[in-house]
C-alpha positions as CSV (number, residue, x, y, z in Angstrom):
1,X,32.8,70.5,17.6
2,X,36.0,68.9,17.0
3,X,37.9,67.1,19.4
4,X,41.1,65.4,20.4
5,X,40.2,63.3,23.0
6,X,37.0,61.8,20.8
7,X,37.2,61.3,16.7
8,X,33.5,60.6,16.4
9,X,34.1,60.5,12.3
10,X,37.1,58.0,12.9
11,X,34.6,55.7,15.1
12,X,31.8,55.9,12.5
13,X,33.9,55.5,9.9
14,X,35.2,52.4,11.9
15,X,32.4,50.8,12.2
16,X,31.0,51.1,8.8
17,X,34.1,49.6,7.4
18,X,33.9,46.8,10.3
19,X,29.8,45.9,9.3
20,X,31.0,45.9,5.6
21,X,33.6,43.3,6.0
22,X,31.3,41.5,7.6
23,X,28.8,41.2,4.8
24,X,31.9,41.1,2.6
25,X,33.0,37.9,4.6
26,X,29.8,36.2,4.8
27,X,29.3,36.8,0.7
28,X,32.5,35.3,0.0
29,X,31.9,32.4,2.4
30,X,28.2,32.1,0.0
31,X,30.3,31.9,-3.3
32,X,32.5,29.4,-1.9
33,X,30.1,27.4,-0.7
34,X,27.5,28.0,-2.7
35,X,24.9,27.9,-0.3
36,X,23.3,31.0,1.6
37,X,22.8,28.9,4.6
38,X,25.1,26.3,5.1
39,X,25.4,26.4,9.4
40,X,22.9,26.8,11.7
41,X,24.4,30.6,12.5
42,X,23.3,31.3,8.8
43,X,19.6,30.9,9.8
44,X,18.7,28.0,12.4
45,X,15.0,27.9,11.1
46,X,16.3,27.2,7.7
47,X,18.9,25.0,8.7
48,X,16.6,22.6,10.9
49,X,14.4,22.5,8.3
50,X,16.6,21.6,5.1
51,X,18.7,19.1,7.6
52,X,15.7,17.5,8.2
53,X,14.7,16.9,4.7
54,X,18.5,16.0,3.9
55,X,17.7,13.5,6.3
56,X,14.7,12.0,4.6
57,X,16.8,12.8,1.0
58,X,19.5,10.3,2.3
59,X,17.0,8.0,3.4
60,X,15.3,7.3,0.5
61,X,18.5,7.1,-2.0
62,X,18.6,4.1,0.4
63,X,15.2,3.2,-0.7
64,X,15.8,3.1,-4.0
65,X,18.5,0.6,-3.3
66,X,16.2,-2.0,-1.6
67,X,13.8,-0.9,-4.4
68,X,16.3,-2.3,-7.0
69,X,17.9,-5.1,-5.7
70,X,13.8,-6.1,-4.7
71,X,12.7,-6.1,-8.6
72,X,15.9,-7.7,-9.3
73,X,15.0,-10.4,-7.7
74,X,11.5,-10.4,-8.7
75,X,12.4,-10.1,-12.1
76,X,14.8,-13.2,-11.8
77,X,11.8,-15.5,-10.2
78,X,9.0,-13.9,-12.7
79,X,12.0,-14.8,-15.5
80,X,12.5,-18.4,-14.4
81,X,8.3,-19.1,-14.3
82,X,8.5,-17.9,-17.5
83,X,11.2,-20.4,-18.5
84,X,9.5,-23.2,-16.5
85,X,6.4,-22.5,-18.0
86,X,8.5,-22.5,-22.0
87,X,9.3,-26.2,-20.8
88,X,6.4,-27.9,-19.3
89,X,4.3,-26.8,-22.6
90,X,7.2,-29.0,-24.3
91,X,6.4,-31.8,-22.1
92,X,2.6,-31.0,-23.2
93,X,3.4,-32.1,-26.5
94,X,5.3,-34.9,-25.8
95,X,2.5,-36.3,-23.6
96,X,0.2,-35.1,-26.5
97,X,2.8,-37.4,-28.8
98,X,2.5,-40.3,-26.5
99,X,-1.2,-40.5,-27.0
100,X,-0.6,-42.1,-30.7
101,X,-0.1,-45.1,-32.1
102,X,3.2,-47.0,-33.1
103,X,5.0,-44.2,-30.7
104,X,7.9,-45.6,-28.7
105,X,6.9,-44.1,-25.5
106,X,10.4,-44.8,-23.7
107,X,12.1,-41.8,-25.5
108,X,9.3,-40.0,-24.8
109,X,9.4,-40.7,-21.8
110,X,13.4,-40.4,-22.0
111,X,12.5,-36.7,-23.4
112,X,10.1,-35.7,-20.7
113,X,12.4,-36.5,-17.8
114,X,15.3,-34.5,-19.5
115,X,12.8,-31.6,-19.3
116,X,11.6,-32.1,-16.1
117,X,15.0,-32.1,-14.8
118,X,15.9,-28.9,-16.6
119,X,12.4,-27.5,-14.8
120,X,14.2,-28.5,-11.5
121,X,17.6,-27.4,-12.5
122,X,16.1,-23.5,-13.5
123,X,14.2,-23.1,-9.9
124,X,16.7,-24.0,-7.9
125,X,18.8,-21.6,-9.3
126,X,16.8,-18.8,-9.8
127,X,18.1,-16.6,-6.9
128,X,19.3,-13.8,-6.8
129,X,21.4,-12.4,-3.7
130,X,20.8,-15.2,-2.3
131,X,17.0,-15.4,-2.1
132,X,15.0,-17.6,-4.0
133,X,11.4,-16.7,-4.4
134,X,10.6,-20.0,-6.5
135,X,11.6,-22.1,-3.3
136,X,9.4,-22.0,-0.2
137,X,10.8,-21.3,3.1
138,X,8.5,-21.3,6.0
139,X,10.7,-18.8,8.3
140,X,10.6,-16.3,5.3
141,X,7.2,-16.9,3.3
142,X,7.7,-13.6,1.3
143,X,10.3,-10.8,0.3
144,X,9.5,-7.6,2.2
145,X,11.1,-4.8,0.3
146,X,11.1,-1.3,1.9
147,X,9.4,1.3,-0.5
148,X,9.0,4.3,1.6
149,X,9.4,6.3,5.0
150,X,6.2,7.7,6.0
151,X,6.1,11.2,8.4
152,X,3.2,12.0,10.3
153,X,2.4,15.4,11.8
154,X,4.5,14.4,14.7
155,X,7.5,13.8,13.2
156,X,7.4,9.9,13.7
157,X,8.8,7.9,10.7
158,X,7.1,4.4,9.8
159,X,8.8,2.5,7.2
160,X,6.4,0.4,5.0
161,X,6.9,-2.3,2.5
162,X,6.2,-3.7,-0.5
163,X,5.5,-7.5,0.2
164,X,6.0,-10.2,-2.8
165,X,5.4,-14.0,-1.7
166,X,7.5,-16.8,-2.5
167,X,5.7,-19.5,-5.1
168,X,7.2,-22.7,-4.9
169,X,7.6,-24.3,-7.9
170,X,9.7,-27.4,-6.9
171,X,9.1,-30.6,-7.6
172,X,9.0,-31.8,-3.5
173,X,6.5,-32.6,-1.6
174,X,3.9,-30.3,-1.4
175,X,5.9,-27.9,-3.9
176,X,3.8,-26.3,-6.7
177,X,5.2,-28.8,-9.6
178,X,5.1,-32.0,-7.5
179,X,2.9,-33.4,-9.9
180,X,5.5,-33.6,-12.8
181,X,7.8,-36.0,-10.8
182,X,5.1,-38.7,-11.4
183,X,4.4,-37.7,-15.0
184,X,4.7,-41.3,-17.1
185,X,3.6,-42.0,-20.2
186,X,5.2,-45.2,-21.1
187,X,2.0,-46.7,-19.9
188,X,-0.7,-47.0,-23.1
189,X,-3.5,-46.7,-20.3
190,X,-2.4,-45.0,-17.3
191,X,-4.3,-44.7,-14.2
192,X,-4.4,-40.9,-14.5
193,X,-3.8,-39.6,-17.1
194,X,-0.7,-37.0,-17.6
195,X,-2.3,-34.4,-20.2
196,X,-4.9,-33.6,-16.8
197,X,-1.8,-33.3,-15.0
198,X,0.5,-31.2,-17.4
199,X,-2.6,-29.0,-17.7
200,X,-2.7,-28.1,-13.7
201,X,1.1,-27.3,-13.5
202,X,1.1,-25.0,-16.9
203,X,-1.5,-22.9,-14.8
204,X,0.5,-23.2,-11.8
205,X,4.1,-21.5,-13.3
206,X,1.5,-19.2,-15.7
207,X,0.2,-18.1,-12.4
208,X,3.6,-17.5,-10.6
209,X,4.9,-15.6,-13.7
210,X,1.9,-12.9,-13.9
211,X,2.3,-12.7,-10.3
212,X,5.8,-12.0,-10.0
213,X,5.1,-9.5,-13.2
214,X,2.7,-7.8,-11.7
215,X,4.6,-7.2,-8.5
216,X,8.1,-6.5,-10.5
217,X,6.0,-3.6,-12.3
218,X,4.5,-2.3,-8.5
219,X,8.1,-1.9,-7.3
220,X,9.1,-0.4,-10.7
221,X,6.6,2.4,-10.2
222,X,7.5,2.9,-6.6
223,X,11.0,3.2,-7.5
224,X,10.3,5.4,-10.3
225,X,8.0,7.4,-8.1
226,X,10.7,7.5,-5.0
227,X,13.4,8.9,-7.9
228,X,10.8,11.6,-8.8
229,X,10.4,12.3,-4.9
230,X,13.8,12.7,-4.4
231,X,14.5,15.0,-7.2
232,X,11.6,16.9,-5.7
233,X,13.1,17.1,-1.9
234,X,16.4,17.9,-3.4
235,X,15.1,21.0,-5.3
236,X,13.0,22.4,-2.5
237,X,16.1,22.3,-0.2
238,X,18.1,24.0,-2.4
239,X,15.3,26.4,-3.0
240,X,15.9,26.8,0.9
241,X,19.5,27.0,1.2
242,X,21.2,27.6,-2.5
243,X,23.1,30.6,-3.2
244,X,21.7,33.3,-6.0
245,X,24.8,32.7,-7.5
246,X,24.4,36.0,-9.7
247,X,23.0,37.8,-6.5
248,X,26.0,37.0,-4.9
249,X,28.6,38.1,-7.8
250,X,27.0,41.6,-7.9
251,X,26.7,41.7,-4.1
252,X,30.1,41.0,-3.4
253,X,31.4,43.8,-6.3
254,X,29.0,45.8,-4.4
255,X,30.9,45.2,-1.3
256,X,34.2,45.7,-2.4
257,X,33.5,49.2,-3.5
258,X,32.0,49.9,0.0
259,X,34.9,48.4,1.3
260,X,37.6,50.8,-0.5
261,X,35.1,53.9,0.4
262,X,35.0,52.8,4.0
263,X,38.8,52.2,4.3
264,X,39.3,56.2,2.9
265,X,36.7,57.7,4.8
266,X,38.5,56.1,8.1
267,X,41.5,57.5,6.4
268,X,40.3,61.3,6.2
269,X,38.9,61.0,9.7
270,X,41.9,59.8,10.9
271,X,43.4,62.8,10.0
272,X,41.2,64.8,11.8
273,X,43.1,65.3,14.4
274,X,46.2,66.2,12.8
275,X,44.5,69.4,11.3
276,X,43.6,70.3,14.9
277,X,47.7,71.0,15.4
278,X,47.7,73.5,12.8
279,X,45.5,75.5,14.6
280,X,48.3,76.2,17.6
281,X,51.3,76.3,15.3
């Protein structure tokens, strides 16, 4: 039954065309963006989920920051006990030297205070942005670096840390080398004697350097492990939300042809009525 009042092709037609600019819009908006879901209208379950792990994503490139600029200055304080350590077995062997005959002790002596000052001179500077892990500080006793976010089943994030303690190697009171400020062989027959001492603070800064090692290498693997995490997170999301790229190219062709089809078939059924006038001519 045709009718003038109601083009039921020109309506269908209509809306055909309408639901395949649609798709039409929302595959071009996917090529431009490059993501399939990239607003909560695309899919909100999607969304809330990839925002989520963005979230995390962002949270630990900030990790691996504090991850760096912690074995940084690890590395600077297990470098300096290394360095410390180079120069106390120096002042080994000129204790050792003193222990001879016919030896003119003063210049030893002369020699080993040189060295012990360049002992002092490395730890106090061996800091790096601003901390000094070779100094002890009673407020801070250790660096706390932050090495990862921690979800539970409830959504709650802990952060946790990767704790390195300070080892003081100064030559204060109480400090790990204070025993090399009263190091003195000018003496023939001193009341203790030095090679005891020498021996106890070689152990000491051998100590502190496999320490500082051994934690520089814990926050290397973390960091290295955090890296491999985040490459991990940022794959799954865009496993989630990523445009098929060649899906989309074909789809869109697709939809330009429907869309040409669409806009003559409106076109025919607008005429519809137009043939109805013949018919009373």
């Amino acid at each position: 039954m045709s009718s003038i009042l109601t083009n039921t092709s020109a309506m269908t037609a209509l809306q055909t065309l309408k639901a395949t600019n649609n798709s039409l819009n929302d595959t071009q908006n996917m090529i431009s963006t490059g993501k399939k879901v990239a607003t909560a209208r695309d899919n909100a379950a999607i969304w809330a989920v990839s925002t989520v792990m963005q979230a995390d994503v962002d949270g630990f490139n900030g990790i691996s920051e504090s991850l760096a600029l912690g074995e940084s200055t690890v590395a600077v304080a297990q470098s300096a006990a290394e360095e410390v350590t180079s120069l106390l077995r120096e002042v080994k062997e000129k204790i050792v030297a003193a222990k001879g005959e016919n030896i003119d002790r003063a210049k030893i002596q002369t020699d080993i205070v040189a060295l012990r000052d360049q002992v002092a001179s490395i730890v106090s500077s061996a800091q790096f942005n601003g901390t000094n892990l070779l100094v002890a500080d009673a407020a801070d006793p250790s660096l706390d670096v932050l090495a990862s976010l921690d979800r539970d089943s409830t959504g709650t994030v802990t952060p946790s840390y990767i704790s390195v303690n300070r080892i003081d190697l100064t030559q204060a009171a109480g400090g790990g080398l204070e025993l090399l400020a009263g190091i003195d062989v000018t003496a023939a027959a001193p009341a203790t004697d030095p090679l005891d001492d020498i021996e106890t603070l070689i152990q000491t800064s051998v100590d502190a350097a496999a320490a500082f090692g051994s934690a520089q290498n814990r926050l290397e693997i973390q960091g290295s492990f955090v890296g491999k995490l985040v490459d991990s997170m940022t794959t799954g999301i865009g496993s989630l939300v990523d445009a098929d790229m060649e899906e989309a190219s074909a789809r869109l062709q697709a939809l330009q042809v429907q869309q040409q089809l669409g806009t003559q078939a409106l076109s025919i059924a607008n005429q519809g009525p137009q043939n109805l006038l013949s018919l009373f001519r």
